[in-house]
Backbone as JSON Lines, residues from 0, in Angstrom:
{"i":0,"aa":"X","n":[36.81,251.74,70.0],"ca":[36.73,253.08,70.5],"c":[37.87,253.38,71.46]}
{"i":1,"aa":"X","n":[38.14,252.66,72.36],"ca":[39.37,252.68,73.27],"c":[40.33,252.01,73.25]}
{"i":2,"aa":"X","n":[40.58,250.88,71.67],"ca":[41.33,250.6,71.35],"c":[42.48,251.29,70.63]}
{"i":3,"aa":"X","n":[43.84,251.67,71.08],"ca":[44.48,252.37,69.89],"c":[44.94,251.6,68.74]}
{"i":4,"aa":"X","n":[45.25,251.79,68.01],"ca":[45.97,251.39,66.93],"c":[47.01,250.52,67.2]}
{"i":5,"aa":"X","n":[47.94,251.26,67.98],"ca":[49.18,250.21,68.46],"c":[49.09,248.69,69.08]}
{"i":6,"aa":"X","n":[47.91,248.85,69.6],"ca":[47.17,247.22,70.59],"c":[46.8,246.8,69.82]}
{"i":7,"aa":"X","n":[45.93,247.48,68.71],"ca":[45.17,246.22,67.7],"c":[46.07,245.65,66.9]}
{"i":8,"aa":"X","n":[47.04,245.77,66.44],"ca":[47.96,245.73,65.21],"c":[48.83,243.98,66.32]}
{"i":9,"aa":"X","n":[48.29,242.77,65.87],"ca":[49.2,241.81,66.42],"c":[50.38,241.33,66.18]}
{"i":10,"aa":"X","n":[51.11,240.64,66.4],"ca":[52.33,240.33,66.11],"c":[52.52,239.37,65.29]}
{"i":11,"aa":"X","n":[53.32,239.09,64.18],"ca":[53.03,237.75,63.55],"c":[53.59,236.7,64.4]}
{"i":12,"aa":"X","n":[53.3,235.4,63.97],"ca":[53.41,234.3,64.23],"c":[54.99,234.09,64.64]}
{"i":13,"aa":"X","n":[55.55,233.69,65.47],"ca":[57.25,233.26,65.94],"c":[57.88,234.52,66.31]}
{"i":14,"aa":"X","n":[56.97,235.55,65.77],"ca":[58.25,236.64,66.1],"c":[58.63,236.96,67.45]}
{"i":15,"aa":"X","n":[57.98,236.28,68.42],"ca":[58.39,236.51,70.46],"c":[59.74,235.72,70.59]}
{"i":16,"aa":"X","n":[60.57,234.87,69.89],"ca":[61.44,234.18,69.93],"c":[62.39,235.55,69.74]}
{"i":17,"aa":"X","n":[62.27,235.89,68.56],"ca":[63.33,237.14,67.86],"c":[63.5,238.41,68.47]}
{"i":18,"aa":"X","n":[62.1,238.62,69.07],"ca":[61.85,239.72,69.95],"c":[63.27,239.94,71.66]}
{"i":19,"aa":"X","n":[62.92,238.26,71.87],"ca":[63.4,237.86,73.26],"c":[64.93,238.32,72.93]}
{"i":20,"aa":"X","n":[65.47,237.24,71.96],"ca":[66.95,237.04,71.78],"c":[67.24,238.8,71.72]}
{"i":21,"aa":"X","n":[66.5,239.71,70.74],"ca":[67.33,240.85,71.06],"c":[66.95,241.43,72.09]}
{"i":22,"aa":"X","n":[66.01,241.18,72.65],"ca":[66.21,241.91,74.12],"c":[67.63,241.43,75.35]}
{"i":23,"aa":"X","n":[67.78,240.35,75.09],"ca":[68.5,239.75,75.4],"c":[69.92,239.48,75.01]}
{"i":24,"aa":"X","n":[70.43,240.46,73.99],"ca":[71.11,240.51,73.13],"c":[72.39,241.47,74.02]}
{"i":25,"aa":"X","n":[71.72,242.76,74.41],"ca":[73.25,243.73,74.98],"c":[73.58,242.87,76.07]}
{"i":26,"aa":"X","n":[73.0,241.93,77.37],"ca":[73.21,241.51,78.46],"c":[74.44,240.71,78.12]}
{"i":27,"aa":"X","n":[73.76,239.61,76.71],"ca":[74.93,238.18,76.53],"c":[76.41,238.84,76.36]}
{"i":28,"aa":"X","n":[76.34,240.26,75.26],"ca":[77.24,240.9,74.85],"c":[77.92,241.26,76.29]}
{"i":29,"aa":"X","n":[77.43,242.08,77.1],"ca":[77.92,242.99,78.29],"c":[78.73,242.05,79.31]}
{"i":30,"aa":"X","n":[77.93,240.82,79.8],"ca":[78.57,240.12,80.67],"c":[79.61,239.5,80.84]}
{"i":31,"aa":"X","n":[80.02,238.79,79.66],"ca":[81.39,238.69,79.39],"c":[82.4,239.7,79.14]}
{"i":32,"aa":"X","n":[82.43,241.11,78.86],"ca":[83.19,241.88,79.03],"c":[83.17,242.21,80.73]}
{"i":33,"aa":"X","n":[82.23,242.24,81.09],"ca":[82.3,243.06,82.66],"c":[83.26,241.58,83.26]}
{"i":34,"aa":"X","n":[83.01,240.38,82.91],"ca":[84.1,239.68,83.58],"c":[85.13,239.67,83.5]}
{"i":35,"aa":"X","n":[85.7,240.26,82.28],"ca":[87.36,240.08,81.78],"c":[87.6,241.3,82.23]}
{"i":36,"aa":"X","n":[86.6,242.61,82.92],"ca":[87.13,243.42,83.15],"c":[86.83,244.08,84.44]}
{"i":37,"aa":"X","n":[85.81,243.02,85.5],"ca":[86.05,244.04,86.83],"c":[86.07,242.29,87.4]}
{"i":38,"aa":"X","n":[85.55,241.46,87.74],"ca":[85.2,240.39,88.35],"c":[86.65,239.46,88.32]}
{"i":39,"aa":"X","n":[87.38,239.32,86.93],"ca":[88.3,238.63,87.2],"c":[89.86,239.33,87.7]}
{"i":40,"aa":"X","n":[90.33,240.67,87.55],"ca":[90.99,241.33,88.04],"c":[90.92,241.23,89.65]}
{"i":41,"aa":"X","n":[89.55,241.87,89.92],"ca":[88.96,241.82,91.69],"c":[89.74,240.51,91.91]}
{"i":42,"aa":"X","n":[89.26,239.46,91.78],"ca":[90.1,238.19,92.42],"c":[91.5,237.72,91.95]}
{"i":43,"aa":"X","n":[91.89,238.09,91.28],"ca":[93.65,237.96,91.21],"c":[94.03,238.94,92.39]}
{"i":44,"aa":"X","n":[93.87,240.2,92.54],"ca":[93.82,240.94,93.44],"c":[93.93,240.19,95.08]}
{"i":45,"aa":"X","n":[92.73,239.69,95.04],"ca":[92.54,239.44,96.41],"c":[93.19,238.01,96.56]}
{"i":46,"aa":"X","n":[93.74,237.27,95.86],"ca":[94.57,235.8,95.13],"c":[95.58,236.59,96.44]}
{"i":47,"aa":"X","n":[96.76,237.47,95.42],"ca":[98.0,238.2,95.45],"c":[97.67,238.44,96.87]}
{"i":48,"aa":"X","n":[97.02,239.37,97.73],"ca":[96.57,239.89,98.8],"c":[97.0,238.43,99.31]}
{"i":49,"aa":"X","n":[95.98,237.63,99.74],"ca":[95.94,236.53,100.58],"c":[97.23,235.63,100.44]}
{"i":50,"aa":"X","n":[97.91,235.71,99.04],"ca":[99.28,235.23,99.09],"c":[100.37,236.07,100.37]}
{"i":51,"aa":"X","n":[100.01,237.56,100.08],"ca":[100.94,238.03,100.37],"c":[100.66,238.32,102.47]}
{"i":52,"aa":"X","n":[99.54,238.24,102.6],"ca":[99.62,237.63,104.24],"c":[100.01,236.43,104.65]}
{"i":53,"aa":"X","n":[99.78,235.67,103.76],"ca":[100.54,233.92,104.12],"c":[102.13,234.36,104.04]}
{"i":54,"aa":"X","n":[102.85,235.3,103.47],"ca":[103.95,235.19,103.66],"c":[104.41,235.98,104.55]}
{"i":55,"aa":"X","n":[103.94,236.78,105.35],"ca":[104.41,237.46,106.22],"c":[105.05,236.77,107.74]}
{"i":56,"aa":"X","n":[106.13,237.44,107.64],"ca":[107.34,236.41,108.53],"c":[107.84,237.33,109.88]}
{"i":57,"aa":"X","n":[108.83,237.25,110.63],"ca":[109.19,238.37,111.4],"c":[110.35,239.41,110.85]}
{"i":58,"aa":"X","n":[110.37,240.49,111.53],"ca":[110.99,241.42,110.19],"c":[110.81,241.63,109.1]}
{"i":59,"aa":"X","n":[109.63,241.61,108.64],"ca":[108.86,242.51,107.62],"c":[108.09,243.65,108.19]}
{"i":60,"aa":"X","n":[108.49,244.82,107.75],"ca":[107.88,246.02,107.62],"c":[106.53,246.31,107.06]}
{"i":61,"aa":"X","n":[105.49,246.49,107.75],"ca":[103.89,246.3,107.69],"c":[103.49,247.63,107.45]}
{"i":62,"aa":"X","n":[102.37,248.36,106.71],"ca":[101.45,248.99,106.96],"c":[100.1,248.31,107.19]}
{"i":63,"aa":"X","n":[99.19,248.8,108.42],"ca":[98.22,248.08,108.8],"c":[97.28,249.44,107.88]}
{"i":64,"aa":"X","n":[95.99,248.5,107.68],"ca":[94.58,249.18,107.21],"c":[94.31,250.64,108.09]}
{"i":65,"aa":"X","n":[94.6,250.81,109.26],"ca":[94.56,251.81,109.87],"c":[95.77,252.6,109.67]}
{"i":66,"aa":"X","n":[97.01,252.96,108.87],"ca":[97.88,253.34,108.7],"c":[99.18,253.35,109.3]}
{"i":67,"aa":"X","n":[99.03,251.95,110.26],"ca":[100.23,252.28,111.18],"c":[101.12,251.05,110.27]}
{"i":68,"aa":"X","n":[102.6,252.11,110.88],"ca":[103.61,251.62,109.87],"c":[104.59,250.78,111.3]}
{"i":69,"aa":"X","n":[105.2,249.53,111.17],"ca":[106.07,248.67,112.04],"c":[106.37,247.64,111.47]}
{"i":70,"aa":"X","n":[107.3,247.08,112.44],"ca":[108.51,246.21,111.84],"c":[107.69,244.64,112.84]}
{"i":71,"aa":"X","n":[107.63,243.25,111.75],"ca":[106.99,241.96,112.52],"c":[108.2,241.84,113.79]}
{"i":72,"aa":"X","n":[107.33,241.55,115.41],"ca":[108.27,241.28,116.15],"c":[108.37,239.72,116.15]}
{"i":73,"aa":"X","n":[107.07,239.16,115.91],"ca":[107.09,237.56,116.76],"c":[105.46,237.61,115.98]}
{"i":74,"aa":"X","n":[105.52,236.46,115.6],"ca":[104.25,235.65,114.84],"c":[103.43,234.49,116.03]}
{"i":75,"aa":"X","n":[102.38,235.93,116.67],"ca":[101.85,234.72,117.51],"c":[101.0,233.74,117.14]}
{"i":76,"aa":"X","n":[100.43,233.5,116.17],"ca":[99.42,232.29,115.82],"c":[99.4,232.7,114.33]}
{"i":77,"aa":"X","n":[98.2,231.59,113.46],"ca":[98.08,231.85,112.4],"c":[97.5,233.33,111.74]}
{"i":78,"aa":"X","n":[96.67,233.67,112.95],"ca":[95.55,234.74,112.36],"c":[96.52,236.05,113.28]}
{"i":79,"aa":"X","n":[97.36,236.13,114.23],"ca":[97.71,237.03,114.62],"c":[99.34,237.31,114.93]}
{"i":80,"aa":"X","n":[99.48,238.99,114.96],"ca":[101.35,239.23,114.5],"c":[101.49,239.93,115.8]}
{"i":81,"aa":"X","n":[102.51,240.04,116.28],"ca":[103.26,241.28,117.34],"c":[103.34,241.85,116.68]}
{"i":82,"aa":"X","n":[103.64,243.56,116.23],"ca":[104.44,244.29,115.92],"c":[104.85,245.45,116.65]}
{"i":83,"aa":"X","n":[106.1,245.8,116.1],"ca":[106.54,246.62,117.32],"c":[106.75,247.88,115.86]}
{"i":84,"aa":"X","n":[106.14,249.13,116.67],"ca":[105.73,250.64,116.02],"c":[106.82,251.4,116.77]}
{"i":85,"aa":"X","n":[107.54,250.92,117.14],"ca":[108.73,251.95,117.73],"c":[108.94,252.4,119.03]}
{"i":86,"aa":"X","n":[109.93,253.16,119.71],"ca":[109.58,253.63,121.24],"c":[109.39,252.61,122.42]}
{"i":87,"aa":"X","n":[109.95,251.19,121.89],"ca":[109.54,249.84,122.34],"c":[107.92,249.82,122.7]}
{"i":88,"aa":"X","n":[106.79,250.13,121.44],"ca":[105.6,249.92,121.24],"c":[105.04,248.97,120.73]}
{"i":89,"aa":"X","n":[104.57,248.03,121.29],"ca":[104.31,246.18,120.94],"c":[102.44,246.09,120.74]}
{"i":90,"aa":"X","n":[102.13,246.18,119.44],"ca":[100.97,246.18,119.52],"c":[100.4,244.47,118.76]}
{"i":91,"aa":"X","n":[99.7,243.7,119.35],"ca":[98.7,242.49,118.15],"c":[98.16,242.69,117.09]}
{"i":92,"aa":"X","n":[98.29,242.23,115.93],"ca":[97.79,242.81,114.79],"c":[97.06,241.76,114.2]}
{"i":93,"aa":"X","n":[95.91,241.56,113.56],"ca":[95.52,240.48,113.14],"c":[95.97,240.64,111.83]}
{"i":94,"aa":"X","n":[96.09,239.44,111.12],"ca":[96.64,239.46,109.79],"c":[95.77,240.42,108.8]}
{"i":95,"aa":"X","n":[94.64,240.03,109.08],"ca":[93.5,240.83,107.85],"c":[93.81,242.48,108.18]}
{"i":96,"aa":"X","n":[94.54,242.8,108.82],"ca":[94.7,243.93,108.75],"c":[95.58,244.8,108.18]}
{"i":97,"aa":"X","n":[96.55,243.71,107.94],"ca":[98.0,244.06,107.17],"c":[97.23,244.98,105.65]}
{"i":98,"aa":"X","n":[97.57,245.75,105.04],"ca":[97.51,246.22,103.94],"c":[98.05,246.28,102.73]}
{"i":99,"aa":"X","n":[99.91,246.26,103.5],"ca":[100.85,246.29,102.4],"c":[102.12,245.83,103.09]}
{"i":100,"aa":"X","n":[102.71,245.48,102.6],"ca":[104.45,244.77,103.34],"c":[104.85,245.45,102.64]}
{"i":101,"aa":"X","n":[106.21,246.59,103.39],"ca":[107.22,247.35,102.83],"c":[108.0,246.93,102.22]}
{"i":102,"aa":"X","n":[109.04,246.1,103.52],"ca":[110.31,245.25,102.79],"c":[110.25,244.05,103.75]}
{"i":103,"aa":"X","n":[110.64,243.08,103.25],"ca":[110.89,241.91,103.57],"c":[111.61,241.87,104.5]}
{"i":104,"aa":"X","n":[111.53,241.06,105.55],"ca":[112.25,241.15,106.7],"c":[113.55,239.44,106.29]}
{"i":105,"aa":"X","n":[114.72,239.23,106.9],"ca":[115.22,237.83,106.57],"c":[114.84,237.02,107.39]}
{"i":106,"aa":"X","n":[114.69,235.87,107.13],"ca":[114.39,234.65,107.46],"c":[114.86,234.24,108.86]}
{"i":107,"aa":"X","n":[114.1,233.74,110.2],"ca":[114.79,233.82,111.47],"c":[115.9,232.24,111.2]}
{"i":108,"aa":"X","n":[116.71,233.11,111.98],"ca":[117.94,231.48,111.91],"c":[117.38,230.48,113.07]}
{"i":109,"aa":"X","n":[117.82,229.11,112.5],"ca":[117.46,227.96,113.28],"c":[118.51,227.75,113.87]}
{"i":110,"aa":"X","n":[118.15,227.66,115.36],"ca":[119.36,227.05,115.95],"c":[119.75,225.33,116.02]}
């Protein structure tokens, strides 16, 4: 009486195996594309990025995350830069803040 039709009608025998796999079917498909196309890009990205703060030297031209644009004066430690913004304006910059290197500054001479 309060059974419908659709509930009584059972499933044959093995078919929850076949059922699963295609439910399971767009995910296997999807996940490997979403890696070749947002997950492994993202980290070459941030690879290049972290390369490109390890190379920052004095006299390279910086834009910081906050938009300020200056030239490296003096590399005070690993994690932190002088830079000077002009007007003899000497501000600390931590590396993670760098955004983009303009131009390369040359190499300081050894005495």
């Amino acid at each position: 009486m309060f059974v419908t039709p659709a509930f009584a009608q059972a499933a044959a025998p093995g078919a929850g195996a076949n059922d699963l796999f295609m439910t399971l079917a767009p995910f296997l498909f999807i996940l490997p594309i979403m890696y070749f196309m947002i997950i492994r890009p993202q980290r070459q990205q941030a690879k290049r990025h972290q390369e490109m703060l390890a190379g920052v030297r004095r006299g390279d031209t910086i834009v910081t995350t906050g938009g300020l644009i200056g030239k490296v004066s003096k590399v005070v430690s690993e994690t932190e830069l002088e830079v000077d913004l002009g007007e003899s304006t000497k501000v600390r910059v931590v590396r993670s803040a760098i955004a983009e290197v303009r131009t390369k500054g040359e190499p300081a001479k050894e005495a």
